[in-house]
NULUM-861114 format. One record per residue (C-alpha): residue in three letters; x, y, z. Coordinates in Angstrom, 2 decimals, always signed. Layout:
REM residues N
ALA,X,Y,Z
...
***
This chain:
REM residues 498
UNK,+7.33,+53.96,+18.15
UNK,+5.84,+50.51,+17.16
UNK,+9.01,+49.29,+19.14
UNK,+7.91,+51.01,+22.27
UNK,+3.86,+49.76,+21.37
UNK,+4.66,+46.21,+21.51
UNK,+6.83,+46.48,+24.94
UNK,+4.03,+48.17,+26.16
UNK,+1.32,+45.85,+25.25
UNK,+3.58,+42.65,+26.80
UNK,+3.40,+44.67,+29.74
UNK,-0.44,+45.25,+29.81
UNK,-1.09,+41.96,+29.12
UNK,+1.43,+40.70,+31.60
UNK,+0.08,+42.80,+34.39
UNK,-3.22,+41.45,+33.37
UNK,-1.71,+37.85,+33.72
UNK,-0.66,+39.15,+37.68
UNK,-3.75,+40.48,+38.53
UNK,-5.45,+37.17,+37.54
UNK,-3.19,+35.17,+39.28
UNK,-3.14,+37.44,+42.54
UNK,-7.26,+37.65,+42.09
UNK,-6.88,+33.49,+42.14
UNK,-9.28,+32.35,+44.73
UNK,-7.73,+30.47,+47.87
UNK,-8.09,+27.24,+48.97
UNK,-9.62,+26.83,+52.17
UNK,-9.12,+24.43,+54.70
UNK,-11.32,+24.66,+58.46
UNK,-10.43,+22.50,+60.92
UNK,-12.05,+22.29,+64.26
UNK,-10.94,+20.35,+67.54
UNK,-14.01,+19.22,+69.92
UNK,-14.49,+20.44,+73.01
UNK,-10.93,+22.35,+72.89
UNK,-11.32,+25.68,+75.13
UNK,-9.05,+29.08,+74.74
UNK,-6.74,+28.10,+77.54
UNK,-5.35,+24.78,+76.30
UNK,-2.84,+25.90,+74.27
UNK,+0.95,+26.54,+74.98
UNK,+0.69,+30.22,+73.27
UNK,-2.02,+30.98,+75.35
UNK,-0.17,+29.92,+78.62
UNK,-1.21,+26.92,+79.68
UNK,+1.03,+24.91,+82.29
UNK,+0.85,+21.33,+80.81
UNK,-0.80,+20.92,+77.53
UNK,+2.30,+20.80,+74.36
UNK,+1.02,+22.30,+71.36
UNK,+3.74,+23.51,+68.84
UNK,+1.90,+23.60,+65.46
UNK,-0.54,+25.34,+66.78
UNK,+2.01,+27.94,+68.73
UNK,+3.83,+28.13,+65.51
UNK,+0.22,+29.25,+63.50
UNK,-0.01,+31.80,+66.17
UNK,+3.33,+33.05,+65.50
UNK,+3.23,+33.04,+62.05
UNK,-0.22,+34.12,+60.95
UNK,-3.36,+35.73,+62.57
UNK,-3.79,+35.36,+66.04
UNK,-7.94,+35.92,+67.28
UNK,-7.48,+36.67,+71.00
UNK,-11.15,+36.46,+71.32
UNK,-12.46,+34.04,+69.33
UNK,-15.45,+32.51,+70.10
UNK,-17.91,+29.03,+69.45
UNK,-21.05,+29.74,+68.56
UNK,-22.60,+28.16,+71.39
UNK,-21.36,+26.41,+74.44
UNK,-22.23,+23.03,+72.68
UNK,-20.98,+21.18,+69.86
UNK,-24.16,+20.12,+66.91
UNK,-25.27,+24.28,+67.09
UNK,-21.83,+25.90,+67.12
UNK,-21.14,+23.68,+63.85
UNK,-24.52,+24.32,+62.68
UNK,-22.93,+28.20,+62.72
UNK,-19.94,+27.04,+61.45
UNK,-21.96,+25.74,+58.12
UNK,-24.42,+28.45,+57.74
UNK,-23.20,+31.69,+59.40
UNK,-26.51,+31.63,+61.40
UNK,-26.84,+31.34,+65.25
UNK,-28.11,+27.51,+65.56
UNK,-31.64,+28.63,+66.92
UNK,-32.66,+30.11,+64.14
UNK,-32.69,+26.27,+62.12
UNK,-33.27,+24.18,+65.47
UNK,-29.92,+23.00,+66.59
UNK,-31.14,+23.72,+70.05
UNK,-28.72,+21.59,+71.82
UNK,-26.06,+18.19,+70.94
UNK,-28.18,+15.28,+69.22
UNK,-30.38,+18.23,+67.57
UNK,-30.10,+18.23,+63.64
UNK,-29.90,+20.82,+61.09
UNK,-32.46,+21.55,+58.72
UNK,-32.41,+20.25,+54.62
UNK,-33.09,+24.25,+53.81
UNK,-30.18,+25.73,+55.72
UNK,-27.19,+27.33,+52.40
UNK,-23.47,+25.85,+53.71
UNK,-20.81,+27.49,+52.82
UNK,-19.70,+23.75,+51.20
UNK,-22.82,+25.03,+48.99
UNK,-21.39,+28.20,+48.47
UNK,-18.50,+27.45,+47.54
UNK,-19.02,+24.38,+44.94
UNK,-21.33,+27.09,+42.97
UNK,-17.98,+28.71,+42.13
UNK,-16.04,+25.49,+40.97
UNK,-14.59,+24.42,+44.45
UNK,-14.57,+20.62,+45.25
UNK,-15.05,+20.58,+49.14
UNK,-14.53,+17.63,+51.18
UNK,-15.70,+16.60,+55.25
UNK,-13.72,+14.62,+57.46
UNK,-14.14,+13.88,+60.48
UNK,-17.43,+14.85,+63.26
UNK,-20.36,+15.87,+61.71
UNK,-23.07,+15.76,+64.46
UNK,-25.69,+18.22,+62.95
UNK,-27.54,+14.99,+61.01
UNK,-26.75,+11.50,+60.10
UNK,-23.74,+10.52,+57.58
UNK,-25.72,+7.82,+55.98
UNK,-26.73,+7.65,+52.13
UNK,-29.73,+8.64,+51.62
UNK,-29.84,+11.27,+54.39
UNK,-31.03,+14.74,+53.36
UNK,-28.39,+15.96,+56.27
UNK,-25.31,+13.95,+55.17
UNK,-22.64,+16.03,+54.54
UNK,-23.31,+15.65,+50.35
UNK,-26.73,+16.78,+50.86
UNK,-25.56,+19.84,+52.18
UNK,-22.73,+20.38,+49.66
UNK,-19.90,+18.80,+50.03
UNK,-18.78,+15.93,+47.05
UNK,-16.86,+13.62,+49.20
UNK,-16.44,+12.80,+53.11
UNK,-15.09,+10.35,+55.14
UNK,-17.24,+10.64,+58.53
UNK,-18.96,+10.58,+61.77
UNK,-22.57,+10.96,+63.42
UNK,-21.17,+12.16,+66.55
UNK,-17.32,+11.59,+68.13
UNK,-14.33,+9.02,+67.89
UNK,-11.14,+8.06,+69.22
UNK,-8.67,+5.72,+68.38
UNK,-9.46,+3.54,+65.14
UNK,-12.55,+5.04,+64.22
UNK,-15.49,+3.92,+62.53
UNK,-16.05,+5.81,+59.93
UNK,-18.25,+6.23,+56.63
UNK,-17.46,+7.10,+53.63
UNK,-19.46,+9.09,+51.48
UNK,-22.47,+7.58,+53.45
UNK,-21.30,+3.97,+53.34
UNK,-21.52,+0.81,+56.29
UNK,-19.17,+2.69,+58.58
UNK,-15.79,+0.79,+58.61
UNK,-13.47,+0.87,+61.18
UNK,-10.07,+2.57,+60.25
UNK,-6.89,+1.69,+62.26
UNK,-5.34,+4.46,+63.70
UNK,-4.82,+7.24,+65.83
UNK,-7.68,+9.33,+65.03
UNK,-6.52,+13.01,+63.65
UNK,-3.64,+11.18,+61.68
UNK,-6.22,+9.53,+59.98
UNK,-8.37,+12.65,+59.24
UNK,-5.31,+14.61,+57.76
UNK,-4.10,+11.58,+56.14
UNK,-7.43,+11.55,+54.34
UNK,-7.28,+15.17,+53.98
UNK,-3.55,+15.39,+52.11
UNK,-5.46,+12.63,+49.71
UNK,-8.62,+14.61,+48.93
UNK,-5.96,+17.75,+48.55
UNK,-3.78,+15.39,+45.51
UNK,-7.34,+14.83,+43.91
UNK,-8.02,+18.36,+43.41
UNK,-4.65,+19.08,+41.99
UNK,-5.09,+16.72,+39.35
UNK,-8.73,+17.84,+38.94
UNK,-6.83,+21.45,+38.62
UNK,-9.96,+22.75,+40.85
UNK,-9.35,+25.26,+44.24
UNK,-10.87,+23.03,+47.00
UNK,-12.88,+23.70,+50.41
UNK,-11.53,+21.22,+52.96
UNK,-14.05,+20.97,+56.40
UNK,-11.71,+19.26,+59.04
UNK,-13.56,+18.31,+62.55
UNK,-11.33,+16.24,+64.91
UNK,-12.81,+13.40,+67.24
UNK,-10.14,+14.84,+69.38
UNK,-10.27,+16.24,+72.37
UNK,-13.39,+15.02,+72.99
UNK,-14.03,+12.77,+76.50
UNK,-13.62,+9.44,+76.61
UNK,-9.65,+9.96,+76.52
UNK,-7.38,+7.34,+74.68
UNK,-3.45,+8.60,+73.57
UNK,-0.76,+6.82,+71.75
UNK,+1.97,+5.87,+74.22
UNK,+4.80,+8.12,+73.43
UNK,+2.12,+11.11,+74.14
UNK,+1.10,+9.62,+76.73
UNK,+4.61,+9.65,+78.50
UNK,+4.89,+13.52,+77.95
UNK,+2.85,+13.62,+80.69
UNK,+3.54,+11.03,+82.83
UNK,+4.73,+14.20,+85.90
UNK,+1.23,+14.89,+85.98
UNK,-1.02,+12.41,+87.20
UNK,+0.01,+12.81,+91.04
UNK,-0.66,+16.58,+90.58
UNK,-4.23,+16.17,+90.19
UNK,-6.15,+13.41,+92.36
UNK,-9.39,+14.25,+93.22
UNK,-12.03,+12.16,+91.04
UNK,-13.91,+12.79,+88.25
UNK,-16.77,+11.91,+86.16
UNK,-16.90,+10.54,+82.72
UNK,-17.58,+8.15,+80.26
UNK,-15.37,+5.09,+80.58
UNK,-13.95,+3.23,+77.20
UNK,-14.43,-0.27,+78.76
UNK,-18.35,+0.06,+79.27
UNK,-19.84,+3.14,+77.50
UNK,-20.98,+4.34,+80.90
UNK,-20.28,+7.20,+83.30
UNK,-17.52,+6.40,+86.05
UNK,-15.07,+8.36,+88.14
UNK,-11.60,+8.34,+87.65
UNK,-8.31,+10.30,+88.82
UNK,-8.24,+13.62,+87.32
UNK,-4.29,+13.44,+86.81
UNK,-4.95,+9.95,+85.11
UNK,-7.61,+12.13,+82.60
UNK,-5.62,+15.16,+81.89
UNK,-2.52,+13.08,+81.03
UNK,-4.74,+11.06,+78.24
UNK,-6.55,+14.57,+77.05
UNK,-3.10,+16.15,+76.82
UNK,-1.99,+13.50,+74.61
UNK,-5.31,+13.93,+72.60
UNK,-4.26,+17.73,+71.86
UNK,-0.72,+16.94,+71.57
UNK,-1.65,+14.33,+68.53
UNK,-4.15,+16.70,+66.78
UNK,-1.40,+19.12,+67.00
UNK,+0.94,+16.85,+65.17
UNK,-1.03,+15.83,+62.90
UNK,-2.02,+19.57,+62.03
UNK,+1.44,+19.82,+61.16
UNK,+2.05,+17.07,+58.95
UNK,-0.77,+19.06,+56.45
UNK,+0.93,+21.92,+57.28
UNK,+4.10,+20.59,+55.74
UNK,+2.08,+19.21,+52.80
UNK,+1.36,+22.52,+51.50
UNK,+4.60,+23.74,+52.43
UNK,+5.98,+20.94,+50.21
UNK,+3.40,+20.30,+47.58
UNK,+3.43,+24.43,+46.82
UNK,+0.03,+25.26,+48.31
UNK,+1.09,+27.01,+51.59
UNK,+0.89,+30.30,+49.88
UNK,-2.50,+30.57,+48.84
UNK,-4.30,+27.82,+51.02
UNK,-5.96,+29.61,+53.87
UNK,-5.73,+27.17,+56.90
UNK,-7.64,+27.92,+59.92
UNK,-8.15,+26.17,+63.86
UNK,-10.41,+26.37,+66.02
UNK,-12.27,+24.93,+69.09
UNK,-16.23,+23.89,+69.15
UNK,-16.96,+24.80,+72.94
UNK,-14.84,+25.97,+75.95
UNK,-13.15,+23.00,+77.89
UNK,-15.28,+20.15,+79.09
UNK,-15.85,+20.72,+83.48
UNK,-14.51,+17.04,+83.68
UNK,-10.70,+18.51,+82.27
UNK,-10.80,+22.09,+83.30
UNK,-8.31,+23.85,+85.24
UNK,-10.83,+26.72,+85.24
UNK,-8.51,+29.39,+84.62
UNK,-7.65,+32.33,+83.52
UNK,-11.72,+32.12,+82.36
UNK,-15.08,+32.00,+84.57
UNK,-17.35,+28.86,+83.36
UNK,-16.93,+25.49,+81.14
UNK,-18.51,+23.97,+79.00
UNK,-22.61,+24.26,+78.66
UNK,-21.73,+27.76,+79.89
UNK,-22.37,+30.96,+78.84
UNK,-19.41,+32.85,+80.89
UNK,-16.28,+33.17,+78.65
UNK,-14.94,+29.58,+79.91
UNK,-17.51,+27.97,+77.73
UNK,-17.67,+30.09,+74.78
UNK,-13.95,+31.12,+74.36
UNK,-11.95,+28.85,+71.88
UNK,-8.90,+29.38,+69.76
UNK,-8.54,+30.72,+66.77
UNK,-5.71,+30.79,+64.17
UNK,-5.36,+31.21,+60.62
UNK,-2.46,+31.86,+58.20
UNK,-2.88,+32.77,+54.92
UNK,+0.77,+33.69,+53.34
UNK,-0.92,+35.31,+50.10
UNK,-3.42,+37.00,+51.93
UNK,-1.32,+37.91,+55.68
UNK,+2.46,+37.69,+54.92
UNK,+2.99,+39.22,+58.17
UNK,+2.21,+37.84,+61.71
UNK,-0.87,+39.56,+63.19
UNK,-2.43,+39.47,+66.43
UNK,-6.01,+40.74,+67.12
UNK,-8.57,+41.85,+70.07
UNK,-11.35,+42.21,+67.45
UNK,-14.17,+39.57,+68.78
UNK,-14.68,+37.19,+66.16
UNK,-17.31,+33.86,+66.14
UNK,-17.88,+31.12,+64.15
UNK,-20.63,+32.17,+62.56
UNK,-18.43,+34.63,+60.75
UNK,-16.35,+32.09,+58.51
UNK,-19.17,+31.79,+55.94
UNK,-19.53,+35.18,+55.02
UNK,-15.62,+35.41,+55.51
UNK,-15.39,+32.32,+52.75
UNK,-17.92,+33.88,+50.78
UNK,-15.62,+37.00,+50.49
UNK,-12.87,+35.24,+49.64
UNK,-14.08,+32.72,+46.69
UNK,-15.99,+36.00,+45.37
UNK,-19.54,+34.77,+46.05
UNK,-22.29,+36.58,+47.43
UNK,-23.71,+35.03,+51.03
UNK,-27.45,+33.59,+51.24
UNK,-30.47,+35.94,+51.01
UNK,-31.33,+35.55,+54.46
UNK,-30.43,+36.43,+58.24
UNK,-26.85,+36.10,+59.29
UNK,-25.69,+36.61,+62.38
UNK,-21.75,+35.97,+61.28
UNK,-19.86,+38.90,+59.50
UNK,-17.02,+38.70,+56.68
UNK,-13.64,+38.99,+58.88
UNK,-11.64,+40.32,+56.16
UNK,-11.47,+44.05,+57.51
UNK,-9.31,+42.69,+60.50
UNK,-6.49,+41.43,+58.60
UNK,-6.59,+44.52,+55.99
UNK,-6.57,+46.57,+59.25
UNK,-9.83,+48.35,+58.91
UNK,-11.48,+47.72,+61.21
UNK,-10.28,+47.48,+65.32
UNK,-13.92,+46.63,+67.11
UNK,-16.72,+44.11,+65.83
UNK,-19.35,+46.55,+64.45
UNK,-22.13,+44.55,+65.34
UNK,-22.45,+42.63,+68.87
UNK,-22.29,+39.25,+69.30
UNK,-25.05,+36.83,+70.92
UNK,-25.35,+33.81,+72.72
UNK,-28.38,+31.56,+74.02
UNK,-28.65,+28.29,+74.97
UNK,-32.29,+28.26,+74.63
UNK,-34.37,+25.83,+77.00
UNK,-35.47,+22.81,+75.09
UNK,-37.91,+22.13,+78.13
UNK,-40.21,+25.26,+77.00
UNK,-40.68,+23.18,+74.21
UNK,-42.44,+20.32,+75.71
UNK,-46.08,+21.46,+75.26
UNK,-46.12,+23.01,+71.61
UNK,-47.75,+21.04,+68.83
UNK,-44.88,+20.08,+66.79
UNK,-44.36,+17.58,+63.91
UNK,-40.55,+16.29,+62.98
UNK,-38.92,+18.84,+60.49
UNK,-37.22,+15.51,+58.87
UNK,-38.44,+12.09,+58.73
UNK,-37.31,+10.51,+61.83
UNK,-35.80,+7.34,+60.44
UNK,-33.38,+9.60,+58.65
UNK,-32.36,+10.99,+61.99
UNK,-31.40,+7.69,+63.19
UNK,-27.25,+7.35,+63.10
UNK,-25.23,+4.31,+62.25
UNK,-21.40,+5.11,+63.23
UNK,-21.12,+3.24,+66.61
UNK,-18.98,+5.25,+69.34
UNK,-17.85,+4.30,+72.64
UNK,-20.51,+6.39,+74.71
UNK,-23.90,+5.16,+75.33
UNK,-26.90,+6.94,+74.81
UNK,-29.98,+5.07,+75.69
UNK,-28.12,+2.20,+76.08
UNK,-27.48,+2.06,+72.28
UNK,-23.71,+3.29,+70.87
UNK,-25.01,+5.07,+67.93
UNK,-27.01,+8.29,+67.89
UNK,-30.42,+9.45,+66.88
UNK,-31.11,+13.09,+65.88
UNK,-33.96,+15.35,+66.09
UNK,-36.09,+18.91,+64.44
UNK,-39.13,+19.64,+64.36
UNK,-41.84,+22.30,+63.08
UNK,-43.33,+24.65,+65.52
UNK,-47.30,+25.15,+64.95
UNK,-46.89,+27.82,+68.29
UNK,-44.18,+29.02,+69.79
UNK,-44.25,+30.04,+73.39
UNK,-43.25,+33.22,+74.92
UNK,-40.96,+31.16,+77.44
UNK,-39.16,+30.02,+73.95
UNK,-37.33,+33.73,+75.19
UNK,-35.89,+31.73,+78.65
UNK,-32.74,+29.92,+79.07
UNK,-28.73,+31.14,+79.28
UNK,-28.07,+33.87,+77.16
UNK,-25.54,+36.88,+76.87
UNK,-25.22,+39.31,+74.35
UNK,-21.07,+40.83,+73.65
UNK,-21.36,+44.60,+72.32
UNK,-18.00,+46.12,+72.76
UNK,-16.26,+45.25,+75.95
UNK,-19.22,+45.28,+77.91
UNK,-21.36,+41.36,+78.34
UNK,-24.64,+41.42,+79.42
UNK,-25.32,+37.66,+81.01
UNK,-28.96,+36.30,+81.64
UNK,-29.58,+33.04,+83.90
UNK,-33.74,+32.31,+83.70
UNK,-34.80,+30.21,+86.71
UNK,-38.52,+30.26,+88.37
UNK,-37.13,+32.93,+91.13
UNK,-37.24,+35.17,+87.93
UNK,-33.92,+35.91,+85.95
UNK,-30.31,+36.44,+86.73
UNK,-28.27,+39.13,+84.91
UNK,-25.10,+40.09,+85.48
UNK,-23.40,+42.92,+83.35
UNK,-19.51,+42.23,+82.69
UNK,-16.68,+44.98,+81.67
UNK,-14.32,+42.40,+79.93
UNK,-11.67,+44.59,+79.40
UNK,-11.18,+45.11,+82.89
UNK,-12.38,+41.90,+84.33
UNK,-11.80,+39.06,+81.78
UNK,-13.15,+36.35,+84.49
UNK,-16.49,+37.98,+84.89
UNK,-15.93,+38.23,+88.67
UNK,-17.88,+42.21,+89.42
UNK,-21.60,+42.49,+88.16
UNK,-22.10,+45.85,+87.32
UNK,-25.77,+45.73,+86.72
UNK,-26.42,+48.08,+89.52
UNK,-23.21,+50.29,+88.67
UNK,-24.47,+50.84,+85.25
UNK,-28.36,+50.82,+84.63
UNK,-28.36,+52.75,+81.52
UNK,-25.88,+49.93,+79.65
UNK,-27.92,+46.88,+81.16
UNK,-31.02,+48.01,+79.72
UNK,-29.62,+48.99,+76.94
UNK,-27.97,+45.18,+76.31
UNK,-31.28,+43.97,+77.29
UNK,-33.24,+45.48,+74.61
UNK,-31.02,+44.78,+72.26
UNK,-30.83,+40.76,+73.14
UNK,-34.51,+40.95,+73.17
UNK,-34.67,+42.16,+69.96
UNK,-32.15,+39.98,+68.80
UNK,-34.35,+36.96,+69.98
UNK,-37.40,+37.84,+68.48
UNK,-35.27,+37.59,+65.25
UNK,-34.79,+33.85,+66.40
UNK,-38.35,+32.99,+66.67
UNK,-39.02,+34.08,+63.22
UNK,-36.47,+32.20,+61.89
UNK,-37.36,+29.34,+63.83
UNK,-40.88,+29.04,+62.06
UNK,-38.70,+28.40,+59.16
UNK,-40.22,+31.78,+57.98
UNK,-36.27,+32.42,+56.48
UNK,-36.80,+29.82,+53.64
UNK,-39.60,+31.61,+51.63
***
């Protein structure tokens, strides 16, 4: 009897060791690519762009067929990214607009419960410097090697809100390599880690490494009409072949790609891969400069699916040892409440518009309860309100240099402000609101508004506006986006922070 006692005890307290272990919080690592729309990936079809880590992560792990940016621009959808709010609820109105100090990251989430988390890479919601109250340690991450705004080859970085120094390299090579570093760190610190990846790449102006350059040599003569955008040599706009910009934007995504191997391999290597959750995606749909404007209606700055539709992969062995695909429309405002879940902490005390995506991959869920909204709200209505900076403006003021001029100056500055009245025309601008298949799409102009009601289960390129063919639905969207906006306001007036 005592015999049978103590065999039964190991085995309690050895299923207790397994349930700890299994119960073992993930690392995370989110990696985002700039201006890198749905279409320009070889698993989702398209005819020139070579992207085999990311075809492989498809494969292998979960698949979001409909995964979406935040907003059509780059500062708000990361400003969702951080906070799991839509960006007009803190400000981010629009690129070169800043977060605000009060916003909860999920960086601040997630160092409450013993992560280390790391930035690398674009930031572009505030400056980097020290001393910032927007650099990435002020909003919870303990180290980071970064940007203002965007990069290409041999970057100029800063680290940990340093004199930005100028790193030789191709770009995402560097960010990884950094990355891998930051990884070793936390091993020896014996502490899970949160690792925010944002690629300079694809981002216009275009620069490659030769040999991917020459994997697309075949298609410069396919594509000569002219194009605008900002050339290397002066910082300015100019026009240049389309084939000539493709080829160097290919080799931009075919160089990320790589690169998002070589940490793939890492963790493969080092022991990790199994419970590291590692997840891609894209900040905006496809610039207009470098779109083939297919299979999707709209770019970039767009509210149509061709602006708003990015990948989105993640792989999580532990978690999803089988490949899965999924419809279910996901955004990403939903990864903090998703990391949340995951490291076992609660989300802020506040609005969210993002939701935990969890259910998907445990199969319990097959349609987003709640719908999803978009609005790029029109920064002009703003003009006339009495309005004081939210953050002292020579913290907004960037110092990492970049090859685009803005204001004739390479670096950028950043603004936010409080809102003493805020104007019923605050409600104009693009919007659309996603609630099943069906997208409602507004357009405000002084004729009055456009709307256009979209069945994207039958018409994925938003080519028959069924606004007249379905009244009921069309009001129905447009209360709810109405609704939804009011929301917005309130937060807006910073109302959320109380």
């Amino acid at each position: 009897m005592i015999h049978f006692f103590f065999i039964g005890l190991i085995l309690l307290i050895s299923s207790r060791n397994c349930l700890v272990m299994a119960a073992d919080p993930p690392n995370i690592i989110l990696m985002m690519g700039d201006d890198h729309g749905w279409e320009e990936t070889g698993y989702n079809g398209h005819p020139h762009v070579r992207t085999p880590v990311l075809d492989r992560m498809a494969a292998e792990g979960l698949q979001f067929r409909r995964f979406y940016a935040g907003h059509p621009n780059c500062s708000p959808t990361r400003a969702s990214f951080l906070t799991g709010r839509h960006p007009n609820r803190m400000g981010t109105f629009a690129p070169g607009w800043s977060i605000r100090p009060e916003e909860i990251t999920l960086a601040d989430k997630l160092a409450a419960t013993g992560y280390r988390c790391g930035h690398f890479g674009k930031w572009h919601v505030g400056t980097v410097k020290s001393g910032s109250p927007l650099n990435p340690g002020a909003m919870g991450f303990h180290e980071w090697l970064s940007h203002d705004n965007f990069f290409e080859l041999n970057p100029s970085l800063s680290r940990n809100g340093g004199p930005p120094q100028v790193i030789q390299g191709e770009s995402s090579e560097i960010l990884i390599d950094e990355t891998i570093s930051f990884i070793d760190e936390c091993r020896n610190r014996k502490q899970p880690f949160l690792a925010v990846v944002w690629f300079g790449s694809p981002h216009e102006p275009y620069s490659g490494l030769p040999q991917d350059l020459a994997l697309y040599d075949d298609i410069v003569d396919q594509y000569p009409e002219q194009v605008a955008l900002t050339s290397n040599e002066t910082g300015l706009r100019t026009r240049r072949p389309k084939g000539q910009v493709l080829r160097e934007r290919y080799a931009e995504i075919t160089a990320m790609d790589r690169s998002i191997g070589t940490l793939r391999n890492y963790l493969k290597e080092s022991g990790l891969r199994e419970n590291t959750v590692l997840f891609y995606c894209g900040d905006n749909g496809t610039s207009g400069e470098s779109a083939l404007r297919t299979p999707h209606r709209g770019v970039k700055s767009s509210v149509y699916e061709g602006g708003i539709l990015v990948p989105g992969l993640l792989e999580w062995p532990a978690g999803i040892p089988t490949p899965q695909q999924t419809s279910v429309r996901a955004v990403t405002s939903d990864l903090l409440p998703t990391v949340c879940r995951l490291a076992g902490q609660s989300v802020p005390q506040r609005p969210l518009d993002g939701i935990d995506l969890s259910p998907i991959w445990e199969r319990k869920i097959r349609v987003r309860p709640q719908p999803l909204f978009f609005w790029m709200l029109k920064t002009s209505a703003l003009s006339s309100s009495a309005r004081t900076p939210w953050v002292n403006p020579d913290q907004q003021v960037g110092t990492t240099p970049l090859v685009k001029l803005s204001g004739g100056k390479p670096t950028r500055t950043f603004q936010n402000f409080r809102y003493a009245d805020i104007p019923a025309s605050l409600s104009e601008g693009a919007r659309a609101v996603i609630d099943g298949d069906y997208k409602l799409v507004i357009h405000s102009s002084t004729d009055g508004d456009r709307v256009e009601l979209f069945q994207l289960a039958d018409d994925p390129a938003e080519t028959r506006n069924l606004k007249d063919d379905l009244p009921s639905t069309t009001a129905e969207l447009t209360r709810k986006l109405s609704h939804w906006q009011l929301q917005i306001r309130n937060s807006l007036t910073g109302a959320d922070y109380n």
